[in-house]
C-alpha positions in Angstrom: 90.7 111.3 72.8 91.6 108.9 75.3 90.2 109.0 78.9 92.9 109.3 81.7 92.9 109.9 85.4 94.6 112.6 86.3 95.6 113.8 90.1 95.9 117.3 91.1 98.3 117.4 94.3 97.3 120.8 96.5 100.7 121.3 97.5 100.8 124.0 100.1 101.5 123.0 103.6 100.3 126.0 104.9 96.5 125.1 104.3 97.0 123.7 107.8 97.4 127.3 109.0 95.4 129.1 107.5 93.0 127.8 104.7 93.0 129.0 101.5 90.8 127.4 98.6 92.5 125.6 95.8 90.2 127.6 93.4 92.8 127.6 90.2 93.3 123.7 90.8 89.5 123.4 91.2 89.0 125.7 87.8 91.6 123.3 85.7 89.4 120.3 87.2 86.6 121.1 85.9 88.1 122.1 82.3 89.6 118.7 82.1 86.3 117.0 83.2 84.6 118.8 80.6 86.9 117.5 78.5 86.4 114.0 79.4 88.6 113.2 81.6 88.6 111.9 85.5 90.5 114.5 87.7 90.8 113.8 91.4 91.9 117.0 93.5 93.4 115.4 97.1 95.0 117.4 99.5 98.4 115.1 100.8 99.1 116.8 104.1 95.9 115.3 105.5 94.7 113.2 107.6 97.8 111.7 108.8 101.0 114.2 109.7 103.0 112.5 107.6 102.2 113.1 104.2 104.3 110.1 102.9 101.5 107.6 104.4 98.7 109.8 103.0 100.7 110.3 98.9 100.9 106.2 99.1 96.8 106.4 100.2 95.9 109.0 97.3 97.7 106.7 95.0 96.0 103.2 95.1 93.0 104.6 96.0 93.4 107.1 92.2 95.9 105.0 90.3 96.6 108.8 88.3 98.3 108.6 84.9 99.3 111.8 85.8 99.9 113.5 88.2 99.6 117.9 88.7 101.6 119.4 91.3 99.5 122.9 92.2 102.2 125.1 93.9 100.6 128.2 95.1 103.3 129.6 97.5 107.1 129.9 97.8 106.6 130.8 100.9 104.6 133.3 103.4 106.1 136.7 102.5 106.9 136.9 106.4 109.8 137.3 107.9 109.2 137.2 111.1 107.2 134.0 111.0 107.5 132.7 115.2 107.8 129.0 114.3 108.5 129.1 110.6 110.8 126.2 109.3 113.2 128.3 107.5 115.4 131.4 108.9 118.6 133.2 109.4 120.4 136.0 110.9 117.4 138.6 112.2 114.5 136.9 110.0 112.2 133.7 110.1 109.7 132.6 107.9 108.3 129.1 106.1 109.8 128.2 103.0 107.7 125.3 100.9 109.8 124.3 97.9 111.6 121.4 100.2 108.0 120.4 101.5 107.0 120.1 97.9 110.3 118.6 96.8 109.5 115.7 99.1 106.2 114.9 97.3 108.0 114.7 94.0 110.4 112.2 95.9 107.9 110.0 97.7 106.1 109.7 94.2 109.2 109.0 92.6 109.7 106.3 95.1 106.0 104.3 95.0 105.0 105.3 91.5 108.8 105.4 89.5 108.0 106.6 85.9 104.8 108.4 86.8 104.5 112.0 85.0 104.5 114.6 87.3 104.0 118.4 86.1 104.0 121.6 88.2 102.2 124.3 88.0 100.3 127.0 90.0 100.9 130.8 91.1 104.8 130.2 93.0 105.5 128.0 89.6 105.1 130.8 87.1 107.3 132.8 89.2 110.3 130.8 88.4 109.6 127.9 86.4 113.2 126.7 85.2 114.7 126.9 89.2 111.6 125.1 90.2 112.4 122.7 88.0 115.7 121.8 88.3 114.9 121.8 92.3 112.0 119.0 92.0 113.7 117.4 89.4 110.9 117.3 86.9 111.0 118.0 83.3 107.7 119.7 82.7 105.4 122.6 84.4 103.1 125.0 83.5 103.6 128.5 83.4 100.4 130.6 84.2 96.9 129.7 83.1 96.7 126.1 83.3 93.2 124.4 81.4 94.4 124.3 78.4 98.1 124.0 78.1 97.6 121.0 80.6 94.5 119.5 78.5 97.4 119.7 75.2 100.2 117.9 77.8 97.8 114.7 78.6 96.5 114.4 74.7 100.7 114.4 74.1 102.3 112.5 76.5 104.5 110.9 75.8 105.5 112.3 72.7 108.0 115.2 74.4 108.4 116.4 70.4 104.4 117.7 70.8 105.2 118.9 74.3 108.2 121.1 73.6 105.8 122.9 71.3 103.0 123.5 73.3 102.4 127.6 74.9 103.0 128.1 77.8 104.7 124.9 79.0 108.0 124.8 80.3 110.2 121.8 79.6 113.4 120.1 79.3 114.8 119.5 75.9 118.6 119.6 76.0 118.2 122.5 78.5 115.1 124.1 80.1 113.2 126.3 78.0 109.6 128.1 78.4 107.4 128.4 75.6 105.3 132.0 75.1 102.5 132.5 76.8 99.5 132.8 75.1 96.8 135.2 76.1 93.9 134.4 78.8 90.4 134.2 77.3 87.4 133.8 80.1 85.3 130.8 78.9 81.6 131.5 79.2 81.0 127.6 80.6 83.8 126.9 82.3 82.8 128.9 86.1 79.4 127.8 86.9 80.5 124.6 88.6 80.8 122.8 92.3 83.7 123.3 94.1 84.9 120.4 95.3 83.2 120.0 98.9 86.3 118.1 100.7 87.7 122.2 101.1 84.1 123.6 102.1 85.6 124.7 105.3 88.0 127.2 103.4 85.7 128.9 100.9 82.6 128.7 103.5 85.1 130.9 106.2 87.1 133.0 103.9 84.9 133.4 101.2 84.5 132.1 97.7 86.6 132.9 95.4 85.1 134.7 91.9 87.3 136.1 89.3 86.1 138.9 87.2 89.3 140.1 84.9 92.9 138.8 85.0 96.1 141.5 84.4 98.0 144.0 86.4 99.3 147.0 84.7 100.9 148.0 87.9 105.1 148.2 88.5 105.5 148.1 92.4 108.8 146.8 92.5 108.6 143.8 94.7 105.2 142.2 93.1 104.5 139.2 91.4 101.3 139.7 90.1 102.0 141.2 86.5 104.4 138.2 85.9 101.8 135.7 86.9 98.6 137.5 86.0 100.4 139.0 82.4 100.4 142.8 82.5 97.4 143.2 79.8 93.6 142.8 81.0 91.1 140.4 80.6 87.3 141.3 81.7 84.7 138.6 82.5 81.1 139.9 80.9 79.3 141.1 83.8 76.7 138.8 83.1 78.4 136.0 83.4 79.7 137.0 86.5 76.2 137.8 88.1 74.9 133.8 86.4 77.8 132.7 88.3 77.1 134.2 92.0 73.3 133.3 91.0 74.5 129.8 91.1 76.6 130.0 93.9 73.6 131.1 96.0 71.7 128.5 94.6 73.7 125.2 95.1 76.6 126.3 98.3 73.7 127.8 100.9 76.9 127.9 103.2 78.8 130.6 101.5 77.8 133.8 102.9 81.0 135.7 101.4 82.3 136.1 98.0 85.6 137.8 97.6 86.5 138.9 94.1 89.9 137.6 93.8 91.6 140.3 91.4 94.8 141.6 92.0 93.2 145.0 92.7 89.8 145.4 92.4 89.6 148.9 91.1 92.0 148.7 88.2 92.9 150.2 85.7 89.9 152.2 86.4 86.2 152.2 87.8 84.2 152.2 85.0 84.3 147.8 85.0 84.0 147.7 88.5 81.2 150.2 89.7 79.2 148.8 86.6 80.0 144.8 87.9 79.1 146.4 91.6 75.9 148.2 90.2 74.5 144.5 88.6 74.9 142.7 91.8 72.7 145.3 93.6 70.0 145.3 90.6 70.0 141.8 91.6 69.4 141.6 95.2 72.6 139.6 95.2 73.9 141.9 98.1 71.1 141.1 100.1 72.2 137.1 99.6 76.3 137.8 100.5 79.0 140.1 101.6 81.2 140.8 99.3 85.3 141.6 99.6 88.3 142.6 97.5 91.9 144.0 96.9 91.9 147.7 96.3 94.4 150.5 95.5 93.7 153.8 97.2 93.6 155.2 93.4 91.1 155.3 91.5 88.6 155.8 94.5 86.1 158.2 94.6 83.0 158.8 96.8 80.2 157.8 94.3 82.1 154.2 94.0 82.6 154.5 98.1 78.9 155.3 98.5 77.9 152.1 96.3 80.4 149.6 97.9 79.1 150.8 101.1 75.4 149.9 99.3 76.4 146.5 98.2 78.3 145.1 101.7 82.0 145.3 100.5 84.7 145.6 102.6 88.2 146.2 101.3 91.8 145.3 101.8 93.4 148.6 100.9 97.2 148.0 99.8 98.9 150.8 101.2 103.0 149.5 101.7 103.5 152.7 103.4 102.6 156.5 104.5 106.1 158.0 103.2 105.8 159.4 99.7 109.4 158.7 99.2 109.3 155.0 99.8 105.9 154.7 97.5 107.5 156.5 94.8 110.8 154.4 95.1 108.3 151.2 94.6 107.1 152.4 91.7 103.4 152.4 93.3 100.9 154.0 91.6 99.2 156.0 94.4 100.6 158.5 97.1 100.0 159.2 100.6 97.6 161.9 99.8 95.6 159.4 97.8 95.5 156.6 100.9 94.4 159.4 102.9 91.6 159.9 100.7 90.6 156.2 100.6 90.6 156.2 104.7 88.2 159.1 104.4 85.6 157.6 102.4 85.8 154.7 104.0 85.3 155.8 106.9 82.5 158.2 105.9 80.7 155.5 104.4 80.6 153.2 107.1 83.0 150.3 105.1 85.3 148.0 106.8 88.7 148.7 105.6 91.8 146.3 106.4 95.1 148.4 105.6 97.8 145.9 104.0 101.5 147.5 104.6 105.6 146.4 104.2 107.8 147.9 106.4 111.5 148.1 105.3 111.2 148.1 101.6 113.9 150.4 99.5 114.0 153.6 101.0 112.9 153.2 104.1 115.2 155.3 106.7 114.0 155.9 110.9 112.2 158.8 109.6 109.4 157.4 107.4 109.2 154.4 109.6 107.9 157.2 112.2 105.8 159.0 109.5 104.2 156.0 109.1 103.5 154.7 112.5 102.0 158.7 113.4 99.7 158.3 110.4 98.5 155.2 112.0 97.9 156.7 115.0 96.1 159.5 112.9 94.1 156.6 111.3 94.3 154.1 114.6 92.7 151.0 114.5 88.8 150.7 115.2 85.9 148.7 114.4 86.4 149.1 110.9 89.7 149.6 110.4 92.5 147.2 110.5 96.2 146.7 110.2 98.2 144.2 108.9 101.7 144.2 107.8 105.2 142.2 106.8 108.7 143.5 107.6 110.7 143.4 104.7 110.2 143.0 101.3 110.2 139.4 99.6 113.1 139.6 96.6 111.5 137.4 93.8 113.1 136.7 90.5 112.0 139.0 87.4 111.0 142.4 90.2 112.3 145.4 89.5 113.0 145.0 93.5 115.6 141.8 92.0 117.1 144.0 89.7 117.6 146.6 91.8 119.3 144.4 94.7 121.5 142.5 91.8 122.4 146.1 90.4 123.4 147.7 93.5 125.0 144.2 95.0 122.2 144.1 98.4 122.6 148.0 99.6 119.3 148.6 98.0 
């Protein structure tokens, strides 16, 4: 196999705001490292403000033969974004694609011929429109270490790339190829993040993964289409070699936060056994630890040991009204995120309650059952509450479908 250099592109803007990690960027890295190759991760909104200067930088300082656009965002999910970049009547928010689109055109312009190929979270969402919008011919559609390794041992023979899983590409017209199923492998997490975004992971914590999958159907989410719907567990062991490490060689991380779609899915029998090891192992007594949790399953023996091991939680909880939960499709009632508050509260664990206002079937009336349950449940030391208005319509939701179907008066 031939040696290439290959240059990941961290293409979200927003880092600038608030810093998030390129841990899936950093994870495919390493995998092509492994397998012999040299993979530069730069970020090309720093340090000068126009990223045009800074792409023509990255380039003679790399000289990539390929180059990996990571897209992790469409946008914010906000839509009431103060000085967002994109807007209309009654809404505001910050939409990336043109920000990434301009990357793709300054390369185009100072390396003509180069191979670009997206990828990331956003990607998967809608690969083909992504493409056509960039102009590129090739991207990735969700896990990316091996279907990318496969792309650089092919280029440029577009015959082996039309045939590889999970790719999507143009031949005649865009297609995507099937996914193939995620396998955790055992070598491929125990490794240092790349220092130059230390700042991100020291603040907001490091990002661990234990399982992949959502078998959840809340209409407006993303998560099964990027994460596949069927589940994939780490073996504990690995994980607790992994934060060993972590402790070992990153003495400024003080926070790990599991980065799952929802901690405590499907069930609790994973989790509360994961939770468990890492207190057998004094790890709690080395970091916090933090998640994404549904207010079901959640009981007061798994309260009483996250309270043990230093978790604190962001509870998804899109509303108080029963009718607007069971219009989403959600998987949990109001009586259920009462519950959660409870033991949370009982237990002394810092809970931040993550809510949409305005999704389908929202009327005046369970706007203000909400708002009196948060009054019931105000905000306190440990509790907080944060919140979008509106819900984000994203291609392949049942929230899509349900605004094509009934022509917007969802």
């Amino acid at each position: 196999m031939e040696k290439k250099k290959i240059l990941l592109l961290y293409a979200d803007k927003y880092y600038l705001i608030k810093q998030v990690y390129p841990f899936g960027l950093d994870l495919i890295a390493n995998y092509l490292r492994q397998c012999g190759h040299d993979v530069t991760i730069e970020y090309p909104y720093l340090p000068d403000p126009d990223p045009e200067i800074n792409l023509v930088s990255i380039l003679e300082r790399t000289s990539p033969d390929i180059i990996g656009l990571g897209i992790r965002n469409l946008d914010t999910c906000m839509s009431c974004e103060e000085y967002g970049d994109y807007g209309g009547d009654g809404y505001k928010t910050f939409y990336f694609l043109p920000e990434v689109k301009r990357l793709v055109d300054f390369i185009k312009k100072h390396a003509p011929g180069l191979p670009i190929i997206a990828g990331g979270g956003a990607f998967t969402i809608s690969p083909v429109a992504i493409l056509k919008y960039l102009g590129i011919e090739c991207g990735v559609v969700g896990e990316g270490e091996e279907p990318l390794l496969r792309f650089i041992d092919a280029f440029p023979d577009t015959e082996k790339i039309s045939k590889i899983p999970n790719i999507a590409c143009l031949k005649d017209d865009y297609v995507i190829n099937t996914r193939q199923d995620y396998h955790f492998r055992g070598d491929l997490w125990a490794f240092e993040r790349d220092k130059k975004f230390s700042f991100a992971f020291e603040t907001a914590g490091l990002p661990v993964q234990v399982k992949r999958g959502c078998n959840q159907a809340c209409s407006y989410c993303v998560e099964p289409i990027i994460e596949g719907k069927k589940f994939f567990f780490r073996d504990i062991d690995q994980v607790i070699e992994e934060l060993k490490i972590i402790s070992e060689t990153h003495e400024g991380v003080n926070t790990i936060f599991f980065v799952d779609t929802e901690f405590n899915v499907p069930d609790l029998v994973y989790c509360s056994g994961l939770v468990r090891r890492i207190m057998k192992e004094d790890l709690h007594r080395r970091f916090s630890f933090s998640s994404q949790f549904l207010p079901k399953p959640f009981d007061n023996d798994f309260a009483k040991i996250l309270a043990e091991a230093g978790f604190s939680i962001i509870l998804t909880c899109d509303s108080f009204a029963d009718i607007v939960l069971e219009k989403n499709r959600v998987s949990y009632c109001q009586a259920d995120i009462t519950n959660a508050l409870r033991l949370c509260e009982e237990n002394g664990i810092s809970c931040t309650l993550s809510m949409i206002f305005g999704l389908p079937g929202e009327t005046y009336e369970t706007l203000n059952h909400s708002l009196e349950q948060m009054n019931r449940y105000p905000p306190r030391f440990l509790r907080r509450y944060e919140y979008t208005i509106g819900g984000r319509v994203y291609q392949g939701t049942s929230l899509c479908g349900l605004v094509e179907r009934d022509k917007g008066t969802a």
